[in-house]
N, C-alpha and C positions, 0 to 999 in steps of 0.2 A: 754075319752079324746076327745076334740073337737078342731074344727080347732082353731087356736091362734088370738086372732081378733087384737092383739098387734102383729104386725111381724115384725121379727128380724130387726134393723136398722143398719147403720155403726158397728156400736160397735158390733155385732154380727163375723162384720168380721175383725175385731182386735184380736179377743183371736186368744190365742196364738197355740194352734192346729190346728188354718188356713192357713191352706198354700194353695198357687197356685191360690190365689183368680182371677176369672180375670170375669167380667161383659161385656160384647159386647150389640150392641143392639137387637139382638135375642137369644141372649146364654149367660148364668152366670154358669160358674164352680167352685168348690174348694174340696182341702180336707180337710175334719174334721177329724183329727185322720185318721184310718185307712177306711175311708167311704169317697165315691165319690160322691158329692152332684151336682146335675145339673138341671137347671130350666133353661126354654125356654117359651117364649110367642108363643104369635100364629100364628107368620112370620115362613116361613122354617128357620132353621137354617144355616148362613152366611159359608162358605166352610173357611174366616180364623179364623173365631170365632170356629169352629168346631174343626179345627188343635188345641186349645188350649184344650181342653176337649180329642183328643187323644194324645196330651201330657203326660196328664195325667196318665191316663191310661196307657200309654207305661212304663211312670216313677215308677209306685206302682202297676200294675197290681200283681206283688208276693206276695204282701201285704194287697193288699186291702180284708177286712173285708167282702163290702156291697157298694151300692149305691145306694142313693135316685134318684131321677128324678121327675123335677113336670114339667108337661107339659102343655100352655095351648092350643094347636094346635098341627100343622104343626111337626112330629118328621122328623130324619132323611131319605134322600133321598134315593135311593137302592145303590150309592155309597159312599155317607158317612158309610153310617152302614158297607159295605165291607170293607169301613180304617180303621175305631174304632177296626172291628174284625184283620183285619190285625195287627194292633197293638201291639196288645195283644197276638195275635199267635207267633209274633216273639220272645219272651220269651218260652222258653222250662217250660211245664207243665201247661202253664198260663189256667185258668176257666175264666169263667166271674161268679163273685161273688152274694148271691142271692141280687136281684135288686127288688126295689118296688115304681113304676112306677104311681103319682098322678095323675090322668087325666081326664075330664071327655069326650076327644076327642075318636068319634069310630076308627079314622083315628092312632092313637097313640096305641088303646086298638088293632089294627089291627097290628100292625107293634109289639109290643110284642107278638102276635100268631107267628106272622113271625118269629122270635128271636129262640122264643121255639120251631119251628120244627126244626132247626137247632144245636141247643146247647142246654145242658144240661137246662132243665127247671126252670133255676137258677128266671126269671124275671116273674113277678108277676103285671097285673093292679089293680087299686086300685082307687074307686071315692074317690076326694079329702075329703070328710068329713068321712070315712070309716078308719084311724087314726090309732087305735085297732089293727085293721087288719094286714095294713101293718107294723107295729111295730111288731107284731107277726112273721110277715114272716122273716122279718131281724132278728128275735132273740134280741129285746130290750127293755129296759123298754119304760113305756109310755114317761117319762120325758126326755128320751137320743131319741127319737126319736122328740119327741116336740121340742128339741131345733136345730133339723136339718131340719124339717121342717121352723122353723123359719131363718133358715140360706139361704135356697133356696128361702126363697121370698125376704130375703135382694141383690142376687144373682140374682136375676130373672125383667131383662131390660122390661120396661114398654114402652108401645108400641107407637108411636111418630102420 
């Protein structure tokens, strides 16, 4: 499996297992089914565009499967990441789900070390063409992961 050189357009975020879709211009969230799909360019991510992504996650953290994340920079700040996890802790039992992290930022690949001294070693980096891989670590076929990849780049605000 190789990156999709066709990447998800609109209509990617039409079907109907899309929910929550929302695009800012540093952060694009949604859910696909029970997967948390997030793509970010290479601006920090915006602190209201951020609230829309621990939305999220507050909303189906019981549920959620998995999450993608493609990044091309800049991830969260040390206090956004403290919301996202606040979030999610105020649900009784809540994990954070295994996560597989596109990046080919050291800055991102560093803030997932970070992640995992903390919480169970659920999140995973992943060079973006390494596909396989992280399909592997979520437990998915190639093709259910091809088409969330393609979802995060329909998702994923180009940079102005």
């Amino acid at each position: 499996m190789t990156a999709s050189s066709e990447h998800g357009g609109p209509a990617a975020l039409d079907a109907p297992d899309v929910v929550g879709a929302f695009k800012g211009r540093t952060l694009g969230v949604a859910m696909v089914g029970k997967v948390l799909v997030v793509a970010h360019n290479a601006l920090p991510p915006a602190q209201d565009e951020w609230g829309h992504y621990c939305d999220l996650v507050g909303q189906n953290i019981t549920t959620l499967s998995a999450q993608l994340v493609v990044a091309e920079g800049h991830g969260p700040n040390a206090a956004q990441r403290q919301q996202a996890l606040d979030r999610g802790a105020k649900v009784k039992g809540a994990t954070i789900p295994p996560t597989a992290v596109l990046t080919r930022s050291p800055l991102v690949r560093g803030i997932v070390t970070l992640f995992n001294w903390f919480t169970p070693k659920a999140m995973r980096a992943f060079p973006p063409e390494d596909l396989e891989a992280a399909a592997r670590h979520l437990k998915m076929s190639d093709a259910e992961f091809q088409r969330l990849v393609d979802i995060a780049h329909a998702l994923q605000p180009q940079e102005a």
